[in-house]
N, C-alpha and C positions, 0 to 999 in steps of 0.2 A: 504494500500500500504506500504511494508516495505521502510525504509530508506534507500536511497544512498547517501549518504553525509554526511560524518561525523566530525567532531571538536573537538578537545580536547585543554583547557588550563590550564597549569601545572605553579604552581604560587610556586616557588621556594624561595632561601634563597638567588642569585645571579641572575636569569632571571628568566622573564615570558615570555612564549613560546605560540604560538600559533598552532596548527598543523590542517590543513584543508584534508580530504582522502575524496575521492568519488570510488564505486564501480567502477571498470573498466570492461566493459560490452563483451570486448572481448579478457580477458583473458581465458588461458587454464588453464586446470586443475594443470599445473605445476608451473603458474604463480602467483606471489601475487594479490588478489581479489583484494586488494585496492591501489588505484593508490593517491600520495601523489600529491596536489594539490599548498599547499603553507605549508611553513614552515617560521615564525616569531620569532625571539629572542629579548629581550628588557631587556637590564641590569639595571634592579631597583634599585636593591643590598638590598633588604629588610633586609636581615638580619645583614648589617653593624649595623641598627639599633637596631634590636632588640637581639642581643647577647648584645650589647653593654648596651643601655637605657633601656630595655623592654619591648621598644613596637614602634612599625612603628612611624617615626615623621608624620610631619602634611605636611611637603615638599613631601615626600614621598607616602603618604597615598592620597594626590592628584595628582600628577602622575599616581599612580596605577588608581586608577579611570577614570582619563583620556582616559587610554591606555585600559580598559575596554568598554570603549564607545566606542572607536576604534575600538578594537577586533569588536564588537558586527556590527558595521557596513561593518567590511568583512565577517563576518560570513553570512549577508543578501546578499550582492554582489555573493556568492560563493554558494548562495542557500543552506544554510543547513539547514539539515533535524531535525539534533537530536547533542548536544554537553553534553559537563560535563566539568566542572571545577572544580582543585581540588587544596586546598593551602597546602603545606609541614611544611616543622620542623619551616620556619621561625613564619609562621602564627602559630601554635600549640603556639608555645611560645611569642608570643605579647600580653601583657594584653589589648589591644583594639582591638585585632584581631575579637574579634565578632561583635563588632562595625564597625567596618570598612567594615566585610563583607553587614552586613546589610546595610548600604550607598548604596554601590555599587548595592547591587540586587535593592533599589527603585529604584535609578538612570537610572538604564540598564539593568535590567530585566535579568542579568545575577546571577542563585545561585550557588556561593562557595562553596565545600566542605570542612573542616578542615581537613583531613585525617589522622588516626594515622598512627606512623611508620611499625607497621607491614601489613597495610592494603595499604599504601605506595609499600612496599616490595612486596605484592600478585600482584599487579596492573605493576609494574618495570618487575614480572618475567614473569605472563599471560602466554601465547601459546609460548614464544617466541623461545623455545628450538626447534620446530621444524623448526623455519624459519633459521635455523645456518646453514644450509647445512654438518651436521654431523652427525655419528653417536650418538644416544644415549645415548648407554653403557658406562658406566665408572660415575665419579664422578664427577663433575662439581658443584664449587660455583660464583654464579651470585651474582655480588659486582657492586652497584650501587652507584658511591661516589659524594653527592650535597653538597650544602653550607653550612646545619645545618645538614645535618642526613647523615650516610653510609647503607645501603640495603642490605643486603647477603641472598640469598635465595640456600640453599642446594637440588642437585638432583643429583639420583641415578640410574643408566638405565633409564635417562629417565621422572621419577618419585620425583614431588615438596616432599623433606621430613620435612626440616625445612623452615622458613623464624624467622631472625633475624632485629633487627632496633636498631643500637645506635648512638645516639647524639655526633657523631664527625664527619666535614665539614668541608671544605674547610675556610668559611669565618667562623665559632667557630673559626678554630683553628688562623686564621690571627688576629682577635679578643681577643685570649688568652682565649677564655670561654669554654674551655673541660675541663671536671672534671678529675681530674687522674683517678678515680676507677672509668671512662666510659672507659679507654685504657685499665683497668687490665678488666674489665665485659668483653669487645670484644676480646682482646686476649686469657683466659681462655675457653672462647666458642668456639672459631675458634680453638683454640690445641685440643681438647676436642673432636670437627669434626672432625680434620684432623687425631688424633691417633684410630679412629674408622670407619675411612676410608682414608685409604692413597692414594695418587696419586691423590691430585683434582686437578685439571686444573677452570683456573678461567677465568670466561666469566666479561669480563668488560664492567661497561654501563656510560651515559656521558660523557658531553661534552668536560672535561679534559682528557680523555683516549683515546678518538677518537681524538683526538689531537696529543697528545704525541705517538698515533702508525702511525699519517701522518708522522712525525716530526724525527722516526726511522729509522735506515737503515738496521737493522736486519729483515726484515717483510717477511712472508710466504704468496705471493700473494693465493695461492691456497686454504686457508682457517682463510683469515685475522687474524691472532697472529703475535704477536712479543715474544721474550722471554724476562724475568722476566731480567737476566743482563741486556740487550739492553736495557730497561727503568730505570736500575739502573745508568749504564751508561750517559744516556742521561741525569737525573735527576745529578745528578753530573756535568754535564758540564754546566747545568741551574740555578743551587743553586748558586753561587757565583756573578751572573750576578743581576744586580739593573732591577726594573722595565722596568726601557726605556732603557736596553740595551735589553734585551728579546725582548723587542715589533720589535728596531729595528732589530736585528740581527736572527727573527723568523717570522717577520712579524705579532707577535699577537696583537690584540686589550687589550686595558687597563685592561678591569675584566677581559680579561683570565691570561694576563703577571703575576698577583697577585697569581691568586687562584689556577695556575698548577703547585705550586710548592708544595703545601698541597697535594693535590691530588695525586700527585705522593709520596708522603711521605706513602699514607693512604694508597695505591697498595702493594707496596715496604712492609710496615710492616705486611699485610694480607698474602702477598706472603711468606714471610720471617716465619710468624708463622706458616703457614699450607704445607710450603716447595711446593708450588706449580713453576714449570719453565717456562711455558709458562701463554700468558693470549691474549685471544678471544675476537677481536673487532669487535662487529657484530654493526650496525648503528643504535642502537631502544633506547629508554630510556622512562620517564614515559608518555609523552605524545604520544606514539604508544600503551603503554600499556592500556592505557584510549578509545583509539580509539577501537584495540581490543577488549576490554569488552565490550565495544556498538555493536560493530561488532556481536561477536557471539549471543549474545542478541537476538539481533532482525532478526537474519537469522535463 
């Protein structure tokens, strides 16, 4: 019997995410197969620690565990059939991160993935171009910005050409731990696309971009973008505001008030290098792209 129920948890540098999809059995052919069931966020912040110390404290490292057990008890509540978990840039770089994973899977019968950044990047882009309700044609870089890693995956008509992975986040950069020649590696690559194909138009993913295009006033309902000003703009009016004046005066919660101000920095100088004007909020990020992959799998 194939699987209808699927799970994916995406163990990030700032949240761990739960995401539950079940087949929807009375969708049309026009319609997405998969009907999202529950969606969880749980701000760790793993990677406060380990940009900083190394590696996951021991406050931390139980928590996540905890919140594993957890998961694993909605996962049974919600009948699922078939899951994958996958840990990003934080976990790559925690020297206890293998340690920790293995905890975790006795404890909970849940196995981690470490995931490198380009297989990161495969998994962020997946089928997703066709679910945008656009044309193919043209140029398009899919920029995925999390709390240790950025994601770019280049397509053409249509067609995945490159996929990119460099070590500058959100929380690196709040951290102070980007290397400079990780800014000169990502801008030389990205000029490099961009003078070899002009006109990208860039599809944004996470949870800082889907924010900041709520948060605009410049937005094209008819094919969710905003333009590259509007977020420079906006990012401007945001910079100079303290923590709790953002939360207050935006309504954001704590780990976002922090971490969308990098975020927008990292848009803002992707945009800036590859001279792209608009940029594409479509609502997926890595845990649909994980789903997806089971998805087509086993169908």
């Amino acid at each position: 019997m194939k699987p209808e129920t699927f799970a994916a948890i995406d163990i990030g540098s700032n949240a761990v995410r739960l995401l539950i999809k079940r087949v929807d059995k009375n969708a049309t052919p026009e319609d997405k197969a998969l009907k999202k069931l529950l969606l969880l966020r749980v701000p760790l912040r793993l990677g406060f620690d380990v940009f900083a110390k190394g590696k996951v404290s021991p406050q931390r490292a139980e928590n996540l565990l905890r919140l594993m057990k957890a998961y694993r008890q909605l996962m049974k509540i919600y009948d699922v059939d078939i899951m994958r978990a996958c840990a990003t840039s934080a976990m790559r770089d925690a020297e206890n991160g293998k340690e920790l994973i293995k905890k975790i899977e006795s404890e909970t019968g849940i196995r981690i993935e470490i995931i490198a950044g380009e297989e990161e990047a495969r998994i962020v882009y997946n089928n997703h171009l066709e679910r945008l309700g656009h044309e193919a044609q043209g140029n398009y870089l899919y920029v995925d910005v999390g709390g240790g890693s950025t994601e770019c995956n280049f397509l053409c008509d249509g067609e995945l050409l490159a996929s990119m992975s460099f070590n500058i986040g959100t929380v690196r950069i709040l951290t102070e731990k980007v290397k400079p020649e990780e800014w000169v590696r990502m801008n030389e690559q990205l000029a490099a696309l961009a003078e070899a194909h002009p006109g990208l138009t860039i599809i944004g993913s996470g949870g800082n971009i889907n924010r900041l295009y709520k948060m605009a006033q410049d937005k094209d309902a008819s094919d969710s973008s905003f333009s590259v000003e509007e977020l420079s703009h906006l990012y401007h009016i945001l910079k100079p505001l303290s923590v709790e004046q953002r939360m207050t005066r935006y309504d954001l919660k704590p780990d976002r008030a922090d971490v969308i101000i990098p975020a927008a920095e990292i848009f803002l100088n992707i945009a800036s290098i590859t001279k792209a004007r608009r940029i594409i909020v479509p609502v997926i990020g890595v845990a649909d792209g994980i789903i997806d992959g089971l998805y087509a799998t086993f169908r």
